[in-house]
C-alpha positions as CSV (number, residue, x, y, z in Angstrom):
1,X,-31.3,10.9,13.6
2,X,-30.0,14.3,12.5
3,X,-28.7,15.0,8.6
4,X,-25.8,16.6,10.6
5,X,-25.1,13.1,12.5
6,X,-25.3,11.0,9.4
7,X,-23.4,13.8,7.1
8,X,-20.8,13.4,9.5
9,X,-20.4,9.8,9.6
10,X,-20.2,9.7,5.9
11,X,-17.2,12.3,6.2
12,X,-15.4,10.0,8.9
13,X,-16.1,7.3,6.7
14,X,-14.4,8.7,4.0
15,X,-12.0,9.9,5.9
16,X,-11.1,6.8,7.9
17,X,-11.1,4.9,4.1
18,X,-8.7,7.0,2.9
19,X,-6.2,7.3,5.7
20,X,-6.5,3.2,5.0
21,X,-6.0,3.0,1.3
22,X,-3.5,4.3,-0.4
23,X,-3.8,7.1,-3.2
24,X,-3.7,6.2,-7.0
25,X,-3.3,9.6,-8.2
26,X,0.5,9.2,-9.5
27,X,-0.5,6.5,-11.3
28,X,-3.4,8.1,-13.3
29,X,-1.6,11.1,-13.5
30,X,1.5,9.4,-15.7
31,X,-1.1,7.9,-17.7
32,X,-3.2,11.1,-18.7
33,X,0.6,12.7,-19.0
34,X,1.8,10.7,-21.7
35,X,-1.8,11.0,-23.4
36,X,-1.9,14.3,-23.3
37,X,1.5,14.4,-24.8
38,X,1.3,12.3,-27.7
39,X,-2.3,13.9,-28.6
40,X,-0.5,17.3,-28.4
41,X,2.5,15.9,-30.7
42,X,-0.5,14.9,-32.9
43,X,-2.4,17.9,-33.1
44,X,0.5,20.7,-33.8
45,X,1.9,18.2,-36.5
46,X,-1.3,18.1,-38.1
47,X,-1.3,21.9,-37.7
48,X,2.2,22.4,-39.3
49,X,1.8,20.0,-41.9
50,X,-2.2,21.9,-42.7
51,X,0.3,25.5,-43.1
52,X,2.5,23.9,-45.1
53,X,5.4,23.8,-42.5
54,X,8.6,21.3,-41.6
55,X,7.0,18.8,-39.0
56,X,8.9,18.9,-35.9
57,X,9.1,15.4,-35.0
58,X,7.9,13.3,-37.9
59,X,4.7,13.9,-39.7
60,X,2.1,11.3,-38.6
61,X,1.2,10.5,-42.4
62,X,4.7,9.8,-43.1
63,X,4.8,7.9,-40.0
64,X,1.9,6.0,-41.2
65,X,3.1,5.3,-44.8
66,X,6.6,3.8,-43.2
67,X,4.3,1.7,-40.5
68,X,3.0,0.1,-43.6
69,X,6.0,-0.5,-45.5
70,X,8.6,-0.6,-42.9
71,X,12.5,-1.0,-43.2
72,X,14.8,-2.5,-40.6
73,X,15.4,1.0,-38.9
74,X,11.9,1.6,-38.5
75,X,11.4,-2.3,-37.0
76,X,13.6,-1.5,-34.4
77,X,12.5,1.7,-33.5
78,X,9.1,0.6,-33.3
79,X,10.0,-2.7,-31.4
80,X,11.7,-0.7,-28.7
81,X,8.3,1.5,-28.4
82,X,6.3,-1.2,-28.2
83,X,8.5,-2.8,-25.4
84,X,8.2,0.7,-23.6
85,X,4.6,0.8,-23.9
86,X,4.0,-2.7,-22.7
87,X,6.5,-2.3,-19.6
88,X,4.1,0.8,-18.8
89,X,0.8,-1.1,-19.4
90,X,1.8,-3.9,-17.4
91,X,2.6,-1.4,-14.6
92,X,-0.1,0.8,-14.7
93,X,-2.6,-2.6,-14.6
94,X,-0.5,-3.8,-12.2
95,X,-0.9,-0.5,-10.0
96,X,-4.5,-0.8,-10.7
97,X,-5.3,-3.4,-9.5
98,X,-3.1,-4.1,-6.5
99,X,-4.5,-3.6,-2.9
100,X,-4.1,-0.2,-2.4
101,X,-4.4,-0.3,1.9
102,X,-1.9,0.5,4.2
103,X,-0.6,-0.8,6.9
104,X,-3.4,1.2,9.6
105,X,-6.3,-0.2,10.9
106,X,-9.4,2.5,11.3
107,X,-10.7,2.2,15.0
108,X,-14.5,3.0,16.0
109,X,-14.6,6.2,17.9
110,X,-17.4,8.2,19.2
111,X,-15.8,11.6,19.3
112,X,-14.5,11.2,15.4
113,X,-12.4,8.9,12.7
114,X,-9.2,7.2,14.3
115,X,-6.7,5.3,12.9
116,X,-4.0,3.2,14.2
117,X,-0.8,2.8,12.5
118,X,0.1,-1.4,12.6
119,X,3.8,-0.7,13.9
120,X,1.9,0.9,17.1
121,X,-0.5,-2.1,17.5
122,X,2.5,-4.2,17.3
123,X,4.7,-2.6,19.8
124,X,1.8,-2.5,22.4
125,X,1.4,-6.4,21.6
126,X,5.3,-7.2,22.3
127,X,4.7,-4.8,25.6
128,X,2.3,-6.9,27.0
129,X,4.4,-10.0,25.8
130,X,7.2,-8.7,27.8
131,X,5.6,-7.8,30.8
132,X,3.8,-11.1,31.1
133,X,6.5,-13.3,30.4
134,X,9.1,-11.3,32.9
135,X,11.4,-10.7,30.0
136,X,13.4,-7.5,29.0
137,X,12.2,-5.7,26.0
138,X,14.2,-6.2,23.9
139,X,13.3,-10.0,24.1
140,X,10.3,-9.7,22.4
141,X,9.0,-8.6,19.3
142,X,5.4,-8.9,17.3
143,X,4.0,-8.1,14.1
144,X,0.6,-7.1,13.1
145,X,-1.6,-7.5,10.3
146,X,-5.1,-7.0,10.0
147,X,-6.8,-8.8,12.6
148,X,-3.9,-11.1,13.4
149,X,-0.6,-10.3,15.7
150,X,2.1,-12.7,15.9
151,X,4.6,-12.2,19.1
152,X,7.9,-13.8,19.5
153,X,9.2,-14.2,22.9
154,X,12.9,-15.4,24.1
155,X,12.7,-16.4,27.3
156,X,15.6,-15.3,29.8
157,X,17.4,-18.9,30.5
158,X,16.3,-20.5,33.4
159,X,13.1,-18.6,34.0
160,X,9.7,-20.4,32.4
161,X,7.2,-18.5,30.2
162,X,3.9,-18.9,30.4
163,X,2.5,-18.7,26.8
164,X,-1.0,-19.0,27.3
165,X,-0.9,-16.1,30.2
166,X,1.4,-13.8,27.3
167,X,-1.4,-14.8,25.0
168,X,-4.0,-13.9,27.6
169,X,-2.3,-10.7,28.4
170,X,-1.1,-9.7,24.9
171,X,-5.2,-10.4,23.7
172,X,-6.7,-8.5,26.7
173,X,-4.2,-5.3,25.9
174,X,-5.1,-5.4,22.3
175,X,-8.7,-6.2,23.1
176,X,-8.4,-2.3,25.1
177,X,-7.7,-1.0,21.3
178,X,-10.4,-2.7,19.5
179,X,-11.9,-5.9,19.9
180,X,-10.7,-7.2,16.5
181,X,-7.4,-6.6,17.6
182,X,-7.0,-9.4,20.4
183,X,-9.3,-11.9,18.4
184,X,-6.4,-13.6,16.4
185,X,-2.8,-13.6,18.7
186,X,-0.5,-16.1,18.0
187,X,2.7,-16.7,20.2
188,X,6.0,-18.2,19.9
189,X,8.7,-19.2,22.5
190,X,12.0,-19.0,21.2
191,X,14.0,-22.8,21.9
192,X,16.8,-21.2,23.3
193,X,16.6,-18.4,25.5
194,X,19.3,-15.7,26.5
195,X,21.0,-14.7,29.5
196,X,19.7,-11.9,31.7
């Protein structure tokens, strides 16, 4: 095996994970903004107050000796602060540590890195449906997520569906994807059907 061939499946790799997973940069970018923020406000007040000049905010001694003896003015303002910075904690963790994928599914390909959007996977499962079940189009519909794809199919009254040969042909299209497509497809007949 070629460093060429194994370079390039890292990039595809790489590539295919994140076309997959969705970015965190806005996140970590808010964070090192407001850091980068307060330690400017920090260092040019110690700079004004080390020239002898007004502070241009508040001077963080000052802010310090009021933290320690505070008055009702400063309890408030330092209770809405703290309610800020906890509403942004919890977010950022949150952000963190949520699944970061999107709804596409990265498909093994020999000539490079290919992803399929779910909505697509989806619409080619409720084509099959319709086509095996005799039905117009807009009679069925599916939804896809990870390796599962539920259809739902409304019969056209009068006219019996087949839902194992929807679920044969729905899994066999799918499987034409990827094999982990077709592996979990469940269907559903609708109780009442419409008229044609």
């Amino acid at each position: 095996m070629s460093s060429s061939s194994v370079g390039g499946n890292a990039v595809e790799r790489r590539i295919r994970r994140r076309s997959v997973h969705r970015s965190r940069s806005t996140a970590v970018s808010v964070a090192l903004v407001v850091l980068v923020l307060v330690a400017a406000w920090i260092g040019t007040e110690s700079v004004l107050r080390a020239v002898g000049a007004a502070p241009l905010l508040a001077d963080p001694q000052t802010v310090v000796d009021t933290a320690l003896r505070p008055d009702a003015a400063f309890v408030t303002i330092a209770e809405v602060i703290a309610v800020v910075l906890v509403v942004l904690g919890v977010v950022l963790v949150v952000l963190a540590l949520k699944r970061g994928r999107q709804h596409r599914s990265p498909v093994p390909h020999d000539r490079g890195a290919v992803v399929i959007d779910t909505r697509i996977i989806a619409a080619t499962a409720a084509n099959a449906a319709g086509s095996a079940a005799g039905v117009p189009e807009g009679n069925t519909s599916a939804s896809s997520r990870g390796n599962r794809t539920d259809v739902r199919v409304v019969p056209v009254s009068g006219v019996p569906v087949d839902e194992a040969a929807v679920r044969a042909a729905v899994t066999e299209r799918l499987s034409q994807l990827d094999e982990r497509f077709g592996r979990r497809v469940k269907v559903t007949l609708a109780e009442r059907g419409t008229l044609s």
